[in-house]
N, C-alpha and C positions, 0 to 999 in steps of 0.2 A: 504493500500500500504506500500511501503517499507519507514521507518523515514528519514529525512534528515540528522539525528540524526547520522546516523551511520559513516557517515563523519568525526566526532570525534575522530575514532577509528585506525585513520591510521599508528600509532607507532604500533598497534601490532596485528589487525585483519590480518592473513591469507586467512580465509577460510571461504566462505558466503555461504550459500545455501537456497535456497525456493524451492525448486524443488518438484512439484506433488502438492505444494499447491496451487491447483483450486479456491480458496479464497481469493488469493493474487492479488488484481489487480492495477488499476491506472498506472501513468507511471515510468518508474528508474530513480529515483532521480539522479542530475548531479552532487549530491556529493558524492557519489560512485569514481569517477573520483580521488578525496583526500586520498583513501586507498593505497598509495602506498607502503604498505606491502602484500599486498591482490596477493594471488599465484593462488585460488579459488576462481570458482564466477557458482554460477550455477541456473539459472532463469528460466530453462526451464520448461514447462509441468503447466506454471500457467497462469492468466488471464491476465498479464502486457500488457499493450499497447502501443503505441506511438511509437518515435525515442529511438533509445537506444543511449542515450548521447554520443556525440563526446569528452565527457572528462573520458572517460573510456582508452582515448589512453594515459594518463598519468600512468596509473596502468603498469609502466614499468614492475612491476614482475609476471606480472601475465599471469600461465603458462595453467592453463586449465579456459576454456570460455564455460559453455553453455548459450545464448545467447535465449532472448525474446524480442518482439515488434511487430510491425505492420507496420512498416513503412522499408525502404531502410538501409540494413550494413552502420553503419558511415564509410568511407574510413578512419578515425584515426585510424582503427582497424591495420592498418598495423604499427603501430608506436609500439606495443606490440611485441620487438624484441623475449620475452621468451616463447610466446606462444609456446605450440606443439600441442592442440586439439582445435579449433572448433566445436560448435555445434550447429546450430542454426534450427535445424532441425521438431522442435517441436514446433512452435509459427509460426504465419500468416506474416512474413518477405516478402515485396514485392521490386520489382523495378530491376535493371542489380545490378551486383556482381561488386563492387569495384575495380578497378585497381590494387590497395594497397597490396592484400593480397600477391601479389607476394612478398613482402619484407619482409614475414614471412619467414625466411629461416630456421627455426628449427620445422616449423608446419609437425607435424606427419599423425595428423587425419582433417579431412574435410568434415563434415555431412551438407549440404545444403540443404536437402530434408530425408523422412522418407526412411527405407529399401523397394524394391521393393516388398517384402511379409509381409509388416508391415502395420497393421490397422488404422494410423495414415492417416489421411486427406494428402493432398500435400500442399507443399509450393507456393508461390505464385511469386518466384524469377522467373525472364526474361529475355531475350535479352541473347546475345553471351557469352560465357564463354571467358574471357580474357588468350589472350594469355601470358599476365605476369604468370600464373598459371604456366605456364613451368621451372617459377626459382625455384618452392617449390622442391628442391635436395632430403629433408630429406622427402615429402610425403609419406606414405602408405596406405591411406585408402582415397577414394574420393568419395562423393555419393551426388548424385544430382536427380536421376531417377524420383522420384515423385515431379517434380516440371518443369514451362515451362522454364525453359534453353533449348536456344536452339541456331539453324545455324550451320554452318561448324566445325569440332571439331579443333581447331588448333592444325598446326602440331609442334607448339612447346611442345607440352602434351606427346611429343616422347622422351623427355630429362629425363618425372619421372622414373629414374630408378630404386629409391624405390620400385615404387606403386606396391601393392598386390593386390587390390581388386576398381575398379572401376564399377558403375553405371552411368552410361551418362542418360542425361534427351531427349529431344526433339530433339537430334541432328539430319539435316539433311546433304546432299550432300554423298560423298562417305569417308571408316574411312583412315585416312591418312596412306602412308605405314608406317612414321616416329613410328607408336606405336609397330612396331616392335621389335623395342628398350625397352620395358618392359620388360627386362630378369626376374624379381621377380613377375610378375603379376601370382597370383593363379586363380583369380575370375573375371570373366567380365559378365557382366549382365544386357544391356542394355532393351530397349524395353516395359514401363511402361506402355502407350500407346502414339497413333499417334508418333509412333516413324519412321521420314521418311526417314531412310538413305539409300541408293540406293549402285547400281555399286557389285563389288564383294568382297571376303574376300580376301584382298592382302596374297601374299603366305609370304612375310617377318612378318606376324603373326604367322612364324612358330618357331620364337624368343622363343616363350611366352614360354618357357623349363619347367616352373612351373607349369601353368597353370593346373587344378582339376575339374575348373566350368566354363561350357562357354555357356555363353546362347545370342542364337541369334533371338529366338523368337521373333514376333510381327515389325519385319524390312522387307523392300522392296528389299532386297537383293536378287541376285540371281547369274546362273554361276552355274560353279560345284566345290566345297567343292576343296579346294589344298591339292595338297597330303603331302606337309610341316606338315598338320595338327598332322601327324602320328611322327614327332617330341616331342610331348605331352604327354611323355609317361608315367607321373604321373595323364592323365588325366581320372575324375572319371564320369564326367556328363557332354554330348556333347548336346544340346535341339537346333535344327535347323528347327523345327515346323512353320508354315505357312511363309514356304520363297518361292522363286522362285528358290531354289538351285534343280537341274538335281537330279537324282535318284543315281546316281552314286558315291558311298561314293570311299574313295582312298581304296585300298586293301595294300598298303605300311603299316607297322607298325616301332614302335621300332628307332633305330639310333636317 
């Protein structure tokens, strides 16, 4: 496992890495937490277990996280005002998503599960995605698909004005109009499996101006297709495959 040793190092380690080593196991020492020069730390893709110390929230500078354990996100993770990437996407992480992270107001990226065409196992995160999510301003990238998150998407998730690219995990009920409000979303890609979200595709999805990749596959959805969709006019791949959406696509294009 990792020394305690390295706790020593906190006048001038930046940048940690064990990443892909499969060899590395036991749990992350909690004097990791002492590096407060440490801007990198990246754990992921190895054997480490347990809680990932809540003294990792003292690592004020530290800007990129990929993150291993077994156990539940510490909520001190929101105390790391300079994060901008998360990554916790690659280690057996269980239990609901922290409150906290909303106080990451500079967090860019936010991997909580593998890509939904990625060979990687699913994560084991659950319960509701917290509506604090909504203060991440600077978000771009948010992916949870392969893993049980799940319930109502909340409709403060209409505020990421950032966000480019979303995978939602287990979400049910119907998607809020409020995400119409992602004027920079390129990518939406729901639907990993048991994915139950019902009702139809609000027409104020017709926001999404960027919008290249939309894929609605593997949802309960049904209705006919809005013709807002034809607002989308950089779009390259529309996948609306085992829905209950009518036969009837919009014949509107352009504008």
């Amino acid at each position: 496992g990792l020394p305690t040793e390295l706790g020593l190092l906190s006048a001038t380690l930046t940048s940690l890495s064990v990443r892909g080593n499969r060899f590395m196991d036991g749990s992350v020492p909690t004097e990791l937490g002492a590096l407060t020069s440490l801007e990198e730390l990246f754990l992921g893709e190895t054997s480490l277990s347990g809680w990932l110390p809540t003294e990792l929230g003292r690592a004020s500078l530290l800007v990129n996280l990929v993150a291993c354990g077994t156990r539940a996100l510490p909520s001190e993770l929101g105390l790391l005002s300079a994060l901008t990437a998360l990554d916790a996407s690659t280690c057996g992480f269980t239990g609901s998503l922290p409150t906290e992270l909303g106080q990451l107001a500079g967090l860019h990226t936010a991997l909580l599960a593998p890509a939904v065409d990625a060979t990687s196992p699913p994560t084991a995160f659950s319960g509701p995605l917290p509506s604090e999510l909504g203060r991440l301003g600077a978000l771009s990238r948010l992916e949870m698909a392969k893993s049980s998150l799940g319930g109502q998407l909340p409709t403060e998730l209409g505020a990421l004005s950032s966000l480019a690219a979303f995978q939602p995990a287990a979400a049910s009920g119907t998607l809020p109009t409020e995400l119409g409000g992602w004027s920079a979303l390129t990518r939406f890609a729901p639907g990993y499996w048991r994915n139950p979200l019902t009702g139809t595709l609000p027409t104020e999805l017709g926001g999404w101006l960027r919008a290249r990749d939309v894929a609605a596959v593997d949802l309960r959805m049904g209705g006919s297709v809005p013709t807002e969709v034809g607002r989308w006019t950089g779009l390259e791949q529309l996948r609306i495959g085992e829905l209950g959406f009518s036969a009837t696509l919009p014949s509107e294009g352009g504008g």
